[in-house]
KOLNU-221116 format. One record per residue: x, y, z of N, C-alpha, C, CB in turn. Coordinates in steps of 0.05 Angstrom, whole numbers, padded with zeros to 5 digits, always signed. Each point is the difference from the previous one (the first is absolute). Last residue first. Glycine has a CB too. Layout:
<atoms>
XYZXYZXYZXYZ/...
</atoms>
This chain:
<atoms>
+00761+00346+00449+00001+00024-00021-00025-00002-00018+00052+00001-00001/-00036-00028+00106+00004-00005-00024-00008+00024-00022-00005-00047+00019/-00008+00052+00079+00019+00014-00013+00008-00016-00020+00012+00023+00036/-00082-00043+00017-00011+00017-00009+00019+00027-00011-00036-00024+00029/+00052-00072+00005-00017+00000-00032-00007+00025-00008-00021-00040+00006/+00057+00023+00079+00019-00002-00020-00010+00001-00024+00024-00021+00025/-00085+00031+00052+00029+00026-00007+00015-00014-00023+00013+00021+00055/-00076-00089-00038-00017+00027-00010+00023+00028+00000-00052-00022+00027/+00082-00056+00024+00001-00010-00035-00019+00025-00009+00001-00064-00001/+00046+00091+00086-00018-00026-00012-00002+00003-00020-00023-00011+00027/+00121+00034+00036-00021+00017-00016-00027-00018-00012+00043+00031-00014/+00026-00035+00106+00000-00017-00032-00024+00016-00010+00017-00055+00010/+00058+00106+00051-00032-00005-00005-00002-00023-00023-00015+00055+00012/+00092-00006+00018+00002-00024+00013-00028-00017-00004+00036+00023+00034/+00003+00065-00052-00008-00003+00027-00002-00024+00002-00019+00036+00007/+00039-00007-00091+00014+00008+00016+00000-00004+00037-00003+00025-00045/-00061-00049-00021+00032-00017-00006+00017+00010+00023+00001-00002-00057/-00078+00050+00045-00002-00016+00009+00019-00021+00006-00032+00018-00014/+00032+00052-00039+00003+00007+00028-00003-00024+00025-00019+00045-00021/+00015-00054-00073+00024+00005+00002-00001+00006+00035+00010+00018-00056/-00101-00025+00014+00018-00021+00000+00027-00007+00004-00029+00001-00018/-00013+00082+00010-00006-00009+00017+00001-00029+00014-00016+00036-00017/+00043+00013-00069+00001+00012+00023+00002-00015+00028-00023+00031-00029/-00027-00059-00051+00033-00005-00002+00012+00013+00032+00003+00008-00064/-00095+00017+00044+00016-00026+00011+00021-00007+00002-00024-00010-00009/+00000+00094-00025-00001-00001+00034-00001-00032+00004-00032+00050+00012/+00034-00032-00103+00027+00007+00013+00001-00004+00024+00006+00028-00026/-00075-00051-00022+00019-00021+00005+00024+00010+00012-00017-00024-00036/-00054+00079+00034-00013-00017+00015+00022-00021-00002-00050+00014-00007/+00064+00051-00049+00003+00025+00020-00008-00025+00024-00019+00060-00029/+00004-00085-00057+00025+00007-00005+00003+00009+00032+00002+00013-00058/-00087-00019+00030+00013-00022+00005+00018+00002+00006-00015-00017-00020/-00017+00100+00014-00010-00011+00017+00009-00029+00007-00031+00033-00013/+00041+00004-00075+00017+00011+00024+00007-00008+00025-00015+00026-00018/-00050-00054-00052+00027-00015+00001+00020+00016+00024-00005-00016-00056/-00086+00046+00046-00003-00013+00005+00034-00022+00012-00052+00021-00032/+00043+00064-00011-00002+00003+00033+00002-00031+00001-00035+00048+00016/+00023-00035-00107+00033+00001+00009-00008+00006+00028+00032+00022-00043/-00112-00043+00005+00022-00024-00005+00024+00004+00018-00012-00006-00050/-00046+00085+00041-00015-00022+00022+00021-00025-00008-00062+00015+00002/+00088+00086-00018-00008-00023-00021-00003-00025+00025+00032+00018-00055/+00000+00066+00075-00032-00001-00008-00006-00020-00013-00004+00042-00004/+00091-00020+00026-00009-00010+00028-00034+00002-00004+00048+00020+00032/+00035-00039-00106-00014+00022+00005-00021-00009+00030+00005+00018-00060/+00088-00056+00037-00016-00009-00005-00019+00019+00012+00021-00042-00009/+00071+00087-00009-00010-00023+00007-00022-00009-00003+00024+00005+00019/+00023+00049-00076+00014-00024+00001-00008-00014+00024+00037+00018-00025/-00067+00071-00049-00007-00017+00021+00020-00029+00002-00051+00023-00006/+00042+00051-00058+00035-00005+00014-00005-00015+00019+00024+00042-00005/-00101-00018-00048+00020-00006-00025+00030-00006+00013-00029+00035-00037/-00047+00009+00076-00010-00038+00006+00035-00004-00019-00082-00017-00007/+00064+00108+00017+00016-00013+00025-00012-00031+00000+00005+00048+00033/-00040+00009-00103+00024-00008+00008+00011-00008+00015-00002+00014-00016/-00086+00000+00016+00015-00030-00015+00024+00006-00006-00037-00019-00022/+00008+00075+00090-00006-00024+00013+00011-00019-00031-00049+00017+00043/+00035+00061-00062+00032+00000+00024-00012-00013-00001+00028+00027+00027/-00095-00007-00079+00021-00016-00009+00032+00008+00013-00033-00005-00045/-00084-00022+00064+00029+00019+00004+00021-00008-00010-00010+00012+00036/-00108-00017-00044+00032-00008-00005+00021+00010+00010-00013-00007-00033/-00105-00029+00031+00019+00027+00004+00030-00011+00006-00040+00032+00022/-00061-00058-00078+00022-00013+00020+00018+00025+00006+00000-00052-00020/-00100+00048+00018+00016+00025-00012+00029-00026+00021-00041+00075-00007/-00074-00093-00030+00028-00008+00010+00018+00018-00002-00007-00039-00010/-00100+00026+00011+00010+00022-00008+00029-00014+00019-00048+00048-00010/-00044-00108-00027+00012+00003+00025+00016+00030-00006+00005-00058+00013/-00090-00001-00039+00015+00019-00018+00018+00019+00029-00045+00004-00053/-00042-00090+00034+00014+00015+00008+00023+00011-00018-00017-00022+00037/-00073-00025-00045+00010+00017-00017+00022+00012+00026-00048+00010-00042/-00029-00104+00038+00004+00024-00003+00025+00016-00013-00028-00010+00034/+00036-00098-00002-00017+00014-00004-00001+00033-00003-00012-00042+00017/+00080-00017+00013-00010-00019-00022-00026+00011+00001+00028-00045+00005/+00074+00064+00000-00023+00017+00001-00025-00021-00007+00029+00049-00015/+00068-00091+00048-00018+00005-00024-00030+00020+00012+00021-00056-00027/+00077+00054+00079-00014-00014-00008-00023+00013-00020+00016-00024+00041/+00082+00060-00034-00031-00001+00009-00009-00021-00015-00010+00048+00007/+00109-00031+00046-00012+00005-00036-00031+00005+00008+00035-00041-00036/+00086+00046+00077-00033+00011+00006-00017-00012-00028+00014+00054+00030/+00088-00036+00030-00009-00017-00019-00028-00003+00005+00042-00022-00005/+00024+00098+00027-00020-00022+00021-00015-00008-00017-00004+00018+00042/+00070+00035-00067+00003-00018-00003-00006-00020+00018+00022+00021-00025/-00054+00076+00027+00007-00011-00023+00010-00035-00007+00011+00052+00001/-00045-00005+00086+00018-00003-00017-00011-00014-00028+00032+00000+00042/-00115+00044+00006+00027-00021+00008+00020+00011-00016-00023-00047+00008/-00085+00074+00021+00033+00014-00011+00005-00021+00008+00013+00049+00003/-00117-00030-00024+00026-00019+00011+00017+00017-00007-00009-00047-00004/-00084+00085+00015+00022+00002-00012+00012-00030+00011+00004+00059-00005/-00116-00023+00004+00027-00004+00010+00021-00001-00009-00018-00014+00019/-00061+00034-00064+00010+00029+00013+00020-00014+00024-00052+00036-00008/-00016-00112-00025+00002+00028-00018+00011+00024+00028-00050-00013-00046/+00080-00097+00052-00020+00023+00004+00004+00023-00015-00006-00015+00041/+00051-00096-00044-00010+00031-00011-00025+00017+00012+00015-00021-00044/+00041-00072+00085-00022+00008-00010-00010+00032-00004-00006-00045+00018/+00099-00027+00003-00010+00024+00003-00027+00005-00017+00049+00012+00009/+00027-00098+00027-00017+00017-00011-00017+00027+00010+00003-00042-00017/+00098-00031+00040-00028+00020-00001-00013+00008-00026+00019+00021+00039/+00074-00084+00001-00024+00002-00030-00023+00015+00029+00008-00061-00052/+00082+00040+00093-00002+00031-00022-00026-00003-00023+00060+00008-00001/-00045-00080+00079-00004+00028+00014+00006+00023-00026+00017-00019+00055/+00008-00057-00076-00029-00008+00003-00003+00029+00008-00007-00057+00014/+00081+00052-00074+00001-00006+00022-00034-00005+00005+00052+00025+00011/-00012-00036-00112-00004+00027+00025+00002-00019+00029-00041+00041-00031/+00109-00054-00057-00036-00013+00005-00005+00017+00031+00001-00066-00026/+00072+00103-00056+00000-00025+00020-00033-00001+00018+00064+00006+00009/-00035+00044-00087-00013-00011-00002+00001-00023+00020-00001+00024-00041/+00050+00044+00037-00020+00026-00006-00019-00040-00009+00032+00078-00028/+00051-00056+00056-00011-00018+00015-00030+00009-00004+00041-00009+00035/+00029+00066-00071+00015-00036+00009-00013-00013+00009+00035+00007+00010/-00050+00088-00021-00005-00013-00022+00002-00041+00004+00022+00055-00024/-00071-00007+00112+00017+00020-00030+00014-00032-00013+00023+00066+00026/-00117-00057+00034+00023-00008-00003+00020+00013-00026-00025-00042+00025/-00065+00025+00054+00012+00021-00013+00026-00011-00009-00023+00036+00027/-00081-00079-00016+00022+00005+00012+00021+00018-00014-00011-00041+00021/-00081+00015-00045+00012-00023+00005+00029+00004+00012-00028-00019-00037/-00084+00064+00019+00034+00001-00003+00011-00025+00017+00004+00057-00004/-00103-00021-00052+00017-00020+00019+00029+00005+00002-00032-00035-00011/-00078+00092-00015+00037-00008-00007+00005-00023+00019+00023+00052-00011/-00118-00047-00033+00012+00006+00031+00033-00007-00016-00048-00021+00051/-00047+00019-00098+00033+00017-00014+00013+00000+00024-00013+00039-00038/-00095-00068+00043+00023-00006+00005+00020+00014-00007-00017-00033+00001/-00082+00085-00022+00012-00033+00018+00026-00008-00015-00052-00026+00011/+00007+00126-00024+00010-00022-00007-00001-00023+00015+00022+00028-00020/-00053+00077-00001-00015-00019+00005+00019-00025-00010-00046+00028-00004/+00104+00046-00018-00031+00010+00010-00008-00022+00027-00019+00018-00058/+00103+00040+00062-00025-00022-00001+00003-00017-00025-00035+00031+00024/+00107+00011+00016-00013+00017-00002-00032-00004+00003+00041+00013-00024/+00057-00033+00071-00027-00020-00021-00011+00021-00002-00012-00049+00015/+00122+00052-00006-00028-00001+00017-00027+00002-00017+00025+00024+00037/+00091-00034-00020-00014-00015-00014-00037+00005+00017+00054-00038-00017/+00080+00062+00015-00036+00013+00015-00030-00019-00026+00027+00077+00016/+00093-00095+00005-00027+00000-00021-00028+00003+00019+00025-00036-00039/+00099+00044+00042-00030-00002+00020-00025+00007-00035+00024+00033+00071/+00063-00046-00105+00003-00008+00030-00021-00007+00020+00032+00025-00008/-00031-00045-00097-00012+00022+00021+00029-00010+00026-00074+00002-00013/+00034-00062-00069+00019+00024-00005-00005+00024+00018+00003-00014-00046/-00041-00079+00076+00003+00024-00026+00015+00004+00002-00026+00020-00009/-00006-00122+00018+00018+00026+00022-00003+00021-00020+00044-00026+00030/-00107-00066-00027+00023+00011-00018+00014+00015+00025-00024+00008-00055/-00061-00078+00024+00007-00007+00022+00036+00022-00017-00041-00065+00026/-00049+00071-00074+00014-00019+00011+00017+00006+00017-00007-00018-00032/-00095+00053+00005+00029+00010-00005+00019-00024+00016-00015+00059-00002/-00091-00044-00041+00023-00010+00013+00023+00013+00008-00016-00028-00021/-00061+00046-00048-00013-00022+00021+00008+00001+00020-00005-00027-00024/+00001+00108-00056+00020-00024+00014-00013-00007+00025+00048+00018-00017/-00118+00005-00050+00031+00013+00006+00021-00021+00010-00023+00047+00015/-00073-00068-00042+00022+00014-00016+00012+00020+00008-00019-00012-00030/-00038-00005+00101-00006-00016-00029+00021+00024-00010-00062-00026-00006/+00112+00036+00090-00030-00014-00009-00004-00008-00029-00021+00030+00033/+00098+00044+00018-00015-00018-00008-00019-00012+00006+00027+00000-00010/+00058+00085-00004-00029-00004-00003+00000-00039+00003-00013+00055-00038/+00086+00045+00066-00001-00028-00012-00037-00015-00001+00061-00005+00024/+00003+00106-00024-00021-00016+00009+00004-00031-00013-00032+00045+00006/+00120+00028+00019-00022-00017-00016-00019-00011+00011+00028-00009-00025/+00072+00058+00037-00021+00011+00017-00020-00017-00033+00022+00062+00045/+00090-00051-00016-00025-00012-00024-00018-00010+00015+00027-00016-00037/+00062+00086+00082-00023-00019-00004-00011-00014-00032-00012+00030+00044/+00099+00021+00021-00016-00004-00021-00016-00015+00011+00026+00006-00034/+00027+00016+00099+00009+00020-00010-00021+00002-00036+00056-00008+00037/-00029-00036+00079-00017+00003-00018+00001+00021-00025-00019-00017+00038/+00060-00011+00050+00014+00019-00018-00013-00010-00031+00051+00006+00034/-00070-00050+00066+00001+00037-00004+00021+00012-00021-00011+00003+00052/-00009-00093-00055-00026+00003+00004+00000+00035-00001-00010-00051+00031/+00075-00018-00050+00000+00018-00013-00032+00011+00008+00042-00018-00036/-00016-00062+00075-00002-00012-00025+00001+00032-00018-00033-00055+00016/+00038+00054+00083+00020-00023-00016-00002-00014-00029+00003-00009+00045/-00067+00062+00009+00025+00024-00004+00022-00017-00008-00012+00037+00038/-00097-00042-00024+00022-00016-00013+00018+00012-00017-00027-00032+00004/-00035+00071+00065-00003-00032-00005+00011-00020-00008-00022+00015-00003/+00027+00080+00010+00001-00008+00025+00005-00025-00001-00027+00030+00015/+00026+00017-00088+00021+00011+00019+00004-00014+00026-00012+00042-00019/-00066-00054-00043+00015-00013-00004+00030+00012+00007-00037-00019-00029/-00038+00080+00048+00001-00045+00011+00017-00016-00011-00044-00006+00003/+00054+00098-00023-00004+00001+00023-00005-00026+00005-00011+00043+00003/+00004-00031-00089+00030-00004+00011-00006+00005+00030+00031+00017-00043/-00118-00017-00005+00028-00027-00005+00024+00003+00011-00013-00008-00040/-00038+00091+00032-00015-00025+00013+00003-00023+00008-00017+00017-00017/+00061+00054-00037-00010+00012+00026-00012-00018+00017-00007+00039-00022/+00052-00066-00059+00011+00020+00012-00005+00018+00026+00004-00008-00043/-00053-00047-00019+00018-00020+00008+00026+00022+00015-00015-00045-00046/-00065+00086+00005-00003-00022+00018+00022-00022+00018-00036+00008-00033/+00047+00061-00035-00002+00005+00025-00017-00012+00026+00012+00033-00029/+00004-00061-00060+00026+00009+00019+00000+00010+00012+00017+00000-00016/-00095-00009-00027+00009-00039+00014+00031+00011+00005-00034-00050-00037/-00006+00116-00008-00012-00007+00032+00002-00016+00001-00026+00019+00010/+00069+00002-00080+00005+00028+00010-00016-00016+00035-00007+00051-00059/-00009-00095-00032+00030-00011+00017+00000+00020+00029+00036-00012-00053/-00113+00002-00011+00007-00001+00022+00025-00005+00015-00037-00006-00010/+00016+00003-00078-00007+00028+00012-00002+00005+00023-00018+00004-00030/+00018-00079-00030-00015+00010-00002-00003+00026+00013-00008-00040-00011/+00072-00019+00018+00003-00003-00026-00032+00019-00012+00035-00055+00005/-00019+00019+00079+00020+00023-00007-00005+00013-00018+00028-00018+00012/-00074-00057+00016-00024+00029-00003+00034+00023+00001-00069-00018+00042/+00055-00086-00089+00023+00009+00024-00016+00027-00007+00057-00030+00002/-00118-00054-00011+00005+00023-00017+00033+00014+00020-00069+00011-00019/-00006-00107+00000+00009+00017+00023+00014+00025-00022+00013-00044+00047/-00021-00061-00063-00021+00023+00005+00006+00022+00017-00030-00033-00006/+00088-00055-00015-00002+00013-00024-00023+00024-00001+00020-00046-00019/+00055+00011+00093-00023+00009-00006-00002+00012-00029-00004+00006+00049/+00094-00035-00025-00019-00026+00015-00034+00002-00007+00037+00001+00045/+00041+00058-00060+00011-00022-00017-00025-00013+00011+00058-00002-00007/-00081+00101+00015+00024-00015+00006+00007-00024-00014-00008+00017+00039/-00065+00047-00056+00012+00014+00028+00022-00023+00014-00050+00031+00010/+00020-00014-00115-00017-00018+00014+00015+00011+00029-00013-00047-00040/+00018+00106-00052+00010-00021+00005-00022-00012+00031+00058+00019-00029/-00100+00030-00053+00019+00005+00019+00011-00027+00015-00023+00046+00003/-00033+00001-00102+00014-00025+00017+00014+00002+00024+00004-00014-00038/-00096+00053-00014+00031+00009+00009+00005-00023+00011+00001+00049+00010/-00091-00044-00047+00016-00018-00004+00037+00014-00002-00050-00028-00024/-00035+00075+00048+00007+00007-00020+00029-00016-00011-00029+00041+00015/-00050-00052+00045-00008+00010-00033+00021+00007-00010-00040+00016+00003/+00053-00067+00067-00016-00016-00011-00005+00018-00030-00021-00025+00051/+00075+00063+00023+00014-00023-00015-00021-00013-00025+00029-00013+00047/-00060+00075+00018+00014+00017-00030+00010-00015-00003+00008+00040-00001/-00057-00078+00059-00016+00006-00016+00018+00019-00017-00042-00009+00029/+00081-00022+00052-00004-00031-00025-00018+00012-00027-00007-00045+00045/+00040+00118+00022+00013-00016-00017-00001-00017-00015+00012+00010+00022/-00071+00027+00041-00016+00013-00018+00041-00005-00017-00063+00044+00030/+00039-00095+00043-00025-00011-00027+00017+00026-00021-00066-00016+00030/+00114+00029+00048+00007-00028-00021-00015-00010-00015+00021-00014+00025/-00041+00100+00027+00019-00006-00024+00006-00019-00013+00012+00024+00015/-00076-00034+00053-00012+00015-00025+00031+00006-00016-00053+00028+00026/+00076-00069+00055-00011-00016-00020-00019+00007-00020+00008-00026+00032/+00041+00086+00031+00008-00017-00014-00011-00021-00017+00020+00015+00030/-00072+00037+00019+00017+00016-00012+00021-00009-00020-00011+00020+00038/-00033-00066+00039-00011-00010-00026+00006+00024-00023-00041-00030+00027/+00087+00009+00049-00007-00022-00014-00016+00012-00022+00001-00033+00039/+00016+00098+00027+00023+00007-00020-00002-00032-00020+00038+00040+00040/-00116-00025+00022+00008+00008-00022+00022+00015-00016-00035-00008+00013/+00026-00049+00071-00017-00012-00028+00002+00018-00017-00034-00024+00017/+00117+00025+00039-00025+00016+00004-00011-00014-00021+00011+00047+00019/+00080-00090+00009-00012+00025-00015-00030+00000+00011+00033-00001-00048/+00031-00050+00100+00020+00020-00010-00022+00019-00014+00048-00034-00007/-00037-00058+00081-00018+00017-00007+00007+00030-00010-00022-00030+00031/+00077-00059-00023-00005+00016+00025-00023+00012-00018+00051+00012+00033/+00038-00096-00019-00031+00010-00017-00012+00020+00016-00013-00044-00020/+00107-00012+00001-00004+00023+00018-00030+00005-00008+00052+00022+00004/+00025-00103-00009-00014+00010-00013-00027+00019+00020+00020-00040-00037/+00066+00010+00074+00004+00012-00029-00017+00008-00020+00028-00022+00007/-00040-00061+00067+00021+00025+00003+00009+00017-00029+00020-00031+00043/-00118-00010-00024+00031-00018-00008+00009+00027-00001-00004-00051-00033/-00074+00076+00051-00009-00025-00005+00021-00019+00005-00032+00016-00032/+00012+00088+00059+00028-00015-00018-00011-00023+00003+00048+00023+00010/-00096+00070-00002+00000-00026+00015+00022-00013-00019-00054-00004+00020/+00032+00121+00005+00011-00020-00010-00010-00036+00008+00036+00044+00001/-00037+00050+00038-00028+00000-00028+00004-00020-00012-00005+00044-00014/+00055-00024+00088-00019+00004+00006-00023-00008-00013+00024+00025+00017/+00068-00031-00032-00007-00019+00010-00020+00006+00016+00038-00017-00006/-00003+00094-00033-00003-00018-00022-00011-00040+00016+00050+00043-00035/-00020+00031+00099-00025+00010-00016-00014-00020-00024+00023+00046+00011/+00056-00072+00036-00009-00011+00018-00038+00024-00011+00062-00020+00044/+00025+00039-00089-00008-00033-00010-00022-00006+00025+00057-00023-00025/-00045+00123-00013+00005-00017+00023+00001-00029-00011-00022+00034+00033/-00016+00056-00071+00025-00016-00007+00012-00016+00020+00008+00032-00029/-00094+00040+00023+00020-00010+00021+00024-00008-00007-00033-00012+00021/-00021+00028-00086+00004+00025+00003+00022-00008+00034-00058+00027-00033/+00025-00100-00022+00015+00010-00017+00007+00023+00007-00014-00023-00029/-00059-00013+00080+00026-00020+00004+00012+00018-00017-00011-00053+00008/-00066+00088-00018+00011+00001+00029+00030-00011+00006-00049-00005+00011/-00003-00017-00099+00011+00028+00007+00011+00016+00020-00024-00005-00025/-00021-00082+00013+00029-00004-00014+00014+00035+00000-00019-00049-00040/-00078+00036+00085+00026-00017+00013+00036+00005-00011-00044-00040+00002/-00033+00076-00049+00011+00028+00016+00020-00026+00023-00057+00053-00002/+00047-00075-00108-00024-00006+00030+00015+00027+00024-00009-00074-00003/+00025+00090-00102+00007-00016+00011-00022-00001+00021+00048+00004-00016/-00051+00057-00053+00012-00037-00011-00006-00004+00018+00036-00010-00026/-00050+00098+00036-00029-00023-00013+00015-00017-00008-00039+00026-00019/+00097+00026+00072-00025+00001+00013-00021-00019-00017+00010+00051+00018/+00075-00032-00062+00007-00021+00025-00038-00002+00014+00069+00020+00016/-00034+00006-00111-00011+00020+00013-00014-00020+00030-00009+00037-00054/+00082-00029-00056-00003-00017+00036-00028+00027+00018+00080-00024+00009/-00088+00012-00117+00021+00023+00020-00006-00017+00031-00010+00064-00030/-00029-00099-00055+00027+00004+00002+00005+00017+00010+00008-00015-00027/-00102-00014+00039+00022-00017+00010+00031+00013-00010-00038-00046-00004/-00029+00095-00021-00007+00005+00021+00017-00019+00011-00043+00019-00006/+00012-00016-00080+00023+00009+00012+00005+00000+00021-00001+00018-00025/-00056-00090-00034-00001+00012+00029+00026+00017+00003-00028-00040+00022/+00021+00007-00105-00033+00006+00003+00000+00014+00030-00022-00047-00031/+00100+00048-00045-00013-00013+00018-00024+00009+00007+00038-00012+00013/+00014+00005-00105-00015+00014+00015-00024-00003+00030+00015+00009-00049/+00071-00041-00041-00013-00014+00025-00008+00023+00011+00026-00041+00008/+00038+00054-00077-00024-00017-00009-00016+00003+00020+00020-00033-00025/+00064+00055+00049-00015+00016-00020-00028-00006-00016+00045+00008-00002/+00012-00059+00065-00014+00019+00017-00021+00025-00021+00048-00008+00041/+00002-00065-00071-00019-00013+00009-00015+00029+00021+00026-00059-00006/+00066+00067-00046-00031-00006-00014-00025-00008+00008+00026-00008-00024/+00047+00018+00074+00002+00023-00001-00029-00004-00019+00059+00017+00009/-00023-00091+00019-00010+00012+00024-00012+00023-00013+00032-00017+00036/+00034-00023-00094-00028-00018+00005-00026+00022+00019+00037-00056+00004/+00056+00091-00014-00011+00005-00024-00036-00015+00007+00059-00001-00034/+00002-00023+00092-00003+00031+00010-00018+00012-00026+00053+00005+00031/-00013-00091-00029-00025+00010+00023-00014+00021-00006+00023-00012+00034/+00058-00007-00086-00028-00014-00004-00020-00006+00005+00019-00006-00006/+00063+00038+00038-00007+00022-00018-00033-00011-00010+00058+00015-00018/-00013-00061+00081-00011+00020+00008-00004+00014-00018+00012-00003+00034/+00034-00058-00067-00031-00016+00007-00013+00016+00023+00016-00051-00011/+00077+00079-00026-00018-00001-00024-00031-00008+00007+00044-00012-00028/+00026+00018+00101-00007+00023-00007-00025-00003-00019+00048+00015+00008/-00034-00093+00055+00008+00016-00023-00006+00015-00005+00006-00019-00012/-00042-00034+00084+00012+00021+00006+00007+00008-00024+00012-00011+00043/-00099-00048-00060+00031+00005+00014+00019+00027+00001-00001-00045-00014/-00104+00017-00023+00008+00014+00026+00027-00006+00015-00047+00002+00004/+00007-00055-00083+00011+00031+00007+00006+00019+00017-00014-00007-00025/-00020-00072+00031+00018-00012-00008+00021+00029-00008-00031-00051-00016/-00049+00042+00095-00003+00010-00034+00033-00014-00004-00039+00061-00005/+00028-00081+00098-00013+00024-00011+00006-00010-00028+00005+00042+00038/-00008-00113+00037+00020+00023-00013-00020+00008-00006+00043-00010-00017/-00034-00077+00080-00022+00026-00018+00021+00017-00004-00051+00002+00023/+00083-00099-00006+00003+00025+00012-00019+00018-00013+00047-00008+00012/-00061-00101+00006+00019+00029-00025-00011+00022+00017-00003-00017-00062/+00021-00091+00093-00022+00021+00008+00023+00021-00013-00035-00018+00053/+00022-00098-00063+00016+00022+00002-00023+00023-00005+00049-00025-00017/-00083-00060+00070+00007+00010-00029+00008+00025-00002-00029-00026-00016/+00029-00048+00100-00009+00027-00008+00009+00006-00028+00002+00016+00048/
</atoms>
């Protein structure tokens, strides 16, 4: 397996005071310039985003409601049916009606992470206000449920971006982990063949390139208005768009109790598919060892398969 990079955000976008000042200035000019086309998307307005399924589940809050609307392909990755055709295409008249004030009026904005060079971060456009409350009203209730060992219920920021491809855009995406704890990821359209994500299993830093298990490679084939959610460091890329125009809407979401509390972590995190894995060994030679003693003890000659299965 060839080493797998972590997606980040903007180079500027670090915690420093001075490179928030730099945001905040950047952001600030881009909203001033920029005259959206669809208002109607920056104020959360739950009834025309979403499907009335995803809206039932999020009002119940149940995990056995949410495993109503839900299919998991591979443990962790969650797919369900989230926006309305036309909160898609609401959205995607803003992202034309972005590439067309980029085009006349050659503003430079930065790219929506280290990996995608098409795409736009829609914070940075004015939408910060409803992708927090997206990830606040919608996201944390499932990810409370789902994945409470990786900071699922103490969600607290986001970097919310479309991403684009086909002819001339981006083709691909390689094989990475984000910068997220949980990352919501859903297709908008248009008309495309192939871009199917693939994930390869979940793993933190130390093993962030050990080779997957058979049972963790899945794929996933894009529909308009479904969502994926996974962890964040459910190692993920896309295959090649190899026809038409898709244009997906990503909001990784963050907590930062959870990265602090990674910063005092001392045992092997129980989400990371490697470290269960060794555990599990560790936990299988012990009960031999074990059991080979007991044996001694009784008088049992132990077979060559028990003794081998307490070498080191």
């Amino acid at each position: 397996m060839s080493t797998i990079s972590q997606g980040n955000q903007n180079g500027n976008q670090e915690s420093s005071s001075s490179c928030e000042k730099l945001v905040k200035e950047y952001r600030e000019r881009v909203m001033s310039n920029y005259r959206p086309m669809r208002r109607e998307l920056y104020q959360m307005n739950p009834n025309r985003f979403f499907v009335p399924s995803f809206l039932n589940a999020i009002t119940e809050n149940t995990e056995e409601g949410f495993r109503n609307i839900i299919s998991e392909p591979s443990p962790g990755i969650l797919t369900f049916d989230m926006l309305q055709p036309d909160f898609c295409k609401l959205l995607l008249d803003e992202v034309g009606n972005i590439e067309n004030w980029l085009h006349e009026t050659r503003f430079r904005i930065m790219p929506p992470n280290t990996m995608n060079a098409y795409g736009a971060v829609l914070d940075d456009f004015g939408l910060e206000t409803m992708l927090a409350k997206l990830m606040e009203d919608f996201i944390l209730p499932m990810s409370t449920i789902f994945f409470p060992e990786v900071g699922g219920a103490t969600l607290d920021s986001h970097h919310g971006y479309i991403v684009e491809y086909g002819k001339d855009r981006d083709d691909h995406l390689d094989l990475h982990v984000d910068d997220s704890e949980v990352t919501l990821n859903v297709c908008l359209g248009e008309q495309f063949s192939g871009g199917e994500l693939f994930f390869c299993g979940v793993r933190c830093d130390k093993h962030i390139n050990v080779e997957s298990e058979p049972g963790e490679i899945v794929t996933y084939s894009h529909v308009p208005g479904r969502a994926v959610l996974h962890r964040g460091r459910h190692r993920h890329g896309a295959l090649s768009t190899t026809s038409g125009h898709r244009v997906n809407l990503l909001l990784w979401c963050q907590s930062s109790i959870f990265r602090q509390l990674r910063k005092y972590e001392k045992e092997a995190p129980s989400w990371c598919g490697a470290c269960r894995k060794e555990k599990e060994e560790r936990q299988l030679r012990s009960s031999a060892a074990l059991n080979l003693e007991l044996q001694k003890l009784l008088g049992v000659r132990p077979t060559s398969s028990e003794t081998d299965s307490t070498s080191p």
